[in-house]
Structure formats: C-alpha cells, structure tokens
N, C-alpha and C positions, 0 to 999 in steps of 0.2 A: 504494500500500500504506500501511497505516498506520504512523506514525513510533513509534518504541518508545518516544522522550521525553518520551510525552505520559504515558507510565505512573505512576499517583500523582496525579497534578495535580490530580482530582477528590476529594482529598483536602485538597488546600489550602481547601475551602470550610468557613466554617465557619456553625453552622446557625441557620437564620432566627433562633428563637428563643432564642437566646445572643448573636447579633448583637445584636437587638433590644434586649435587657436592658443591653449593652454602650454601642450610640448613644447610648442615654437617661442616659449618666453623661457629663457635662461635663465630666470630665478623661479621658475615654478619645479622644484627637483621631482615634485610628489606627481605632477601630470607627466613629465617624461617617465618615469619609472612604471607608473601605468600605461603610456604607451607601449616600452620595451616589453612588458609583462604581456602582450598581445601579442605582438609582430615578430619580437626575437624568435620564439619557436620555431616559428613560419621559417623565417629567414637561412634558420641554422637547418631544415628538413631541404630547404633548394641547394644551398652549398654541398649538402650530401651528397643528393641527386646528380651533380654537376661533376662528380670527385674533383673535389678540390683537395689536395695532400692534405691527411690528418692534421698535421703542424703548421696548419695553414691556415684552420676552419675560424680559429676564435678569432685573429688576429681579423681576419677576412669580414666574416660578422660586426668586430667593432669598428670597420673603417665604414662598413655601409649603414651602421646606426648613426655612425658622427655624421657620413655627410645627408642622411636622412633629418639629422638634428638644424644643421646646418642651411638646408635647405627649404626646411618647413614654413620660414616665416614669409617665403615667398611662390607657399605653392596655392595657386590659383584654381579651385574647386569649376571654373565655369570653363577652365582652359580642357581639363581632364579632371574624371573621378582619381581617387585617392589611390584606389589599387591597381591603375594604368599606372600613374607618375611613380608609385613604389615599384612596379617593375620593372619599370626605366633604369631607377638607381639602380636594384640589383642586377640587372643584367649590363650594365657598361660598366660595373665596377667589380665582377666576376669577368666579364671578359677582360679585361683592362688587367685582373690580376693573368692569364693566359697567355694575354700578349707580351708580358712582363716575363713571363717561365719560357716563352717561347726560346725570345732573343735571349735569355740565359745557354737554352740549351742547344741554342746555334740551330735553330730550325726554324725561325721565322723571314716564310717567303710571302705564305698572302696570311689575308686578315683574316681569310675562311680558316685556314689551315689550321693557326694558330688555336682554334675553336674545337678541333676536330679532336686535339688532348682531354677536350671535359666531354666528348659526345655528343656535341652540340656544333650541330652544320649553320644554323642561319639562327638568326633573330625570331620566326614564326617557331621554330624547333623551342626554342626557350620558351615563347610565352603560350605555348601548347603546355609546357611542361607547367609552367606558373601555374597555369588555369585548375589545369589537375591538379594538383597539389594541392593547389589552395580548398576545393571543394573536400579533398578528405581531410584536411588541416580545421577547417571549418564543423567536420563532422565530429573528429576525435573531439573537439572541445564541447560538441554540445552534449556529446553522452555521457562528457568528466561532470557536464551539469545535469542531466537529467540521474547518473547512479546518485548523487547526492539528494535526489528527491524518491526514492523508491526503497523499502525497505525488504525483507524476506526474499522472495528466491525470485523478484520480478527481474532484477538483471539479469542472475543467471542463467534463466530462460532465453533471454534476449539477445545476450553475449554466445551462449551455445547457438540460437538461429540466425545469427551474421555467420558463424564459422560451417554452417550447413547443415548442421546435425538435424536430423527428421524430429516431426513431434511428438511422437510415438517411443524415442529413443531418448530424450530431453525427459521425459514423463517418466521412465525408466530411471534414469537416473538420480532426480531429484525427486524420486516417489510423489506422485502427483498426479492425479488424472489428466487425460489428453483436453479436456476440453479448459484446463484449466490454463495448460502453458497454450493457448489460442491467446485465451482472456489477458495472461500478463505478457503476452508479445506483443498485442495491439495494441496494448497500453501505455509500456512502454514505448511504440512507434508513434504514438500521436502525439503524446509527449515530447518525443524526438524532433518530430518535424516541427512542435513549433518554438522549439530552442535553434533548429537551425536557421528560420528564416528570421528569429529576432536576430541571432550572433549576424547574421549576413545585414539583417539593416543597422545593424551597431557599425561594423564593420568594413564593411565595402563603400563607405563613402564616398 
C-alpha cells in the first residue's frame, strides 16, 4: 500500500525554471547543488556511454558542470529548451576532450575520426544517444520515487515484471495469489507514469 508520508513531498520540488534562474547566481551555493543533484547522474551515465578512460570521467564531469555553471546566466529558454542547450555543452566538451586524446596519440587527421575513439560517428549519433538515455535516466529516478511511496511486496512485484518474470511465477515466489500481483503491478504502473511525466515537466525545461 502506499505510505501516507510520502504526502506533500512532490511539493518540495521547486521549478525548473526558478531553479535555473537561481544556479546561475554564484552566491546561491544551495540552488546549484540542487541542480548538480539532478543533472550530474545524467551527465556521468553519457561519459560512460561514450568510454571516456576511467581516469578521465570525474575530471571530465566537473569541467562540463563548470562551464554548464558558467554559462547558465546567459542561456536563453526562447532560443532553445534546456535539454537541447545541455546537450550542446556535453557533446562539444566530450568531443573536444577526443580531439584532445586524438592529437596526443598522433592520430588526428579528420574531426570525424577523432570521434570514432568514443563510438561516436556524427553529432545525430550522440544526441540519438542523449535522447535514450535521458528517457531511462528519467525513468530510474521516478521509480527511486515511486519505491518510497509503496510498502509490502508492491515493488517487488513490479521490479520482478520489468525483469520478465510471468505472473504466475512472481505469485510463486512471493506466495500470493495471481490476481493479486495484476492488482500491485498496475498500481504501481500508474503511479509510475505519473512520476515520470511530473520529473519530465520538472525537468526538460
């Protein structure tokens, strides 16, 4: 069932665009750190993606928060949304570290080339990759918010029917009748979806 102290909590959020306005003032420490608290995860799951050398991801990460920090107080919400302009930054400042590695290791002839080190042929190749990403990035955080509202065996129901398990086989193991794990998979799915389209309008500004 779901836990009653979750009630309110979706009010502690406060909105992209007040954030935004907030991060971009260098004395407000407590809205950039709530930004980082959003975006860094994001950020550090695309560097992955990308293989950027282990010894390379943190260092890599805080250069695209700075100039994400830096460049906030003049990013223009009518020019482009929020999660276009942030994939600008990290995709010219991942490549830019490539083009960097390239000419180290004496193999930079084209621009493509130097790309072809993270798996990445063109610009559309990356923000194919963004898009993904971002949509399961978006997902894992709504179900870190939906387990904290569901108590007894409703996740584990749930979490076994994303991994495929039949209902029949779920019911088995968490002794429970079949009609029962229906009732906390739907539940928890309608719950799901509507954490994910708030986090998206939080979000995707």
């Amino acid at each position: 069932m779901e836990k009653n102290s979750q009630t309110g909590r979706n009010e502690q959020f406060i909105t992209r665009k007040t954030l935004l306005q907030r991060a971009s003032d260098p004395d407000d420490e407590a809205a950039w750190t709530e930004f980082v608290s959003y975006y860094e995860g994001f950020i550090r799951i695309l560097i992955l993606k990308m293989n950027v050398a282990p010894d390379m991801r943190d260092d890599l990460s805080q250069d695209i928060l700075v100039k994400v920090w830096k460049k906030l107080s003049s990013y223009d919400a009518d020019r482009a949304g929020f999660r276009s302009w942030l994939s600008g930054i990290i995709r010219n400042t991942v490549y830019a570290y490539f083009d960097t590695y390239a000419r180290r290791q004496k193999k930079h002839t084209l621009y493509k080339s130097d790309h072809e080190v993270s798996g990445l042929g063109s610009v559309e190749e990356f923000d194919t990759l963004f898009q993904r990403e971002w949509k399961v990035y978006i997902t894992k955080l709504a179900i870190d918010k939906v387990r904290d509202s569901f108590s007894g065996k409703a996740m584990d129901v749930f979490e076994l029917s994303l991994d495929e398990v039949p209902a029949e086989e779920i019911a088995r193991r968490l002794n429970m009748q079949r009609f029962s794990v229906y009732s906390l998979k739907n539940r928890v799915k309608r719950r799901l979806l509507k954490e994910v389209e708030k986090l998206r309008e939080e979000l995707e500004f």
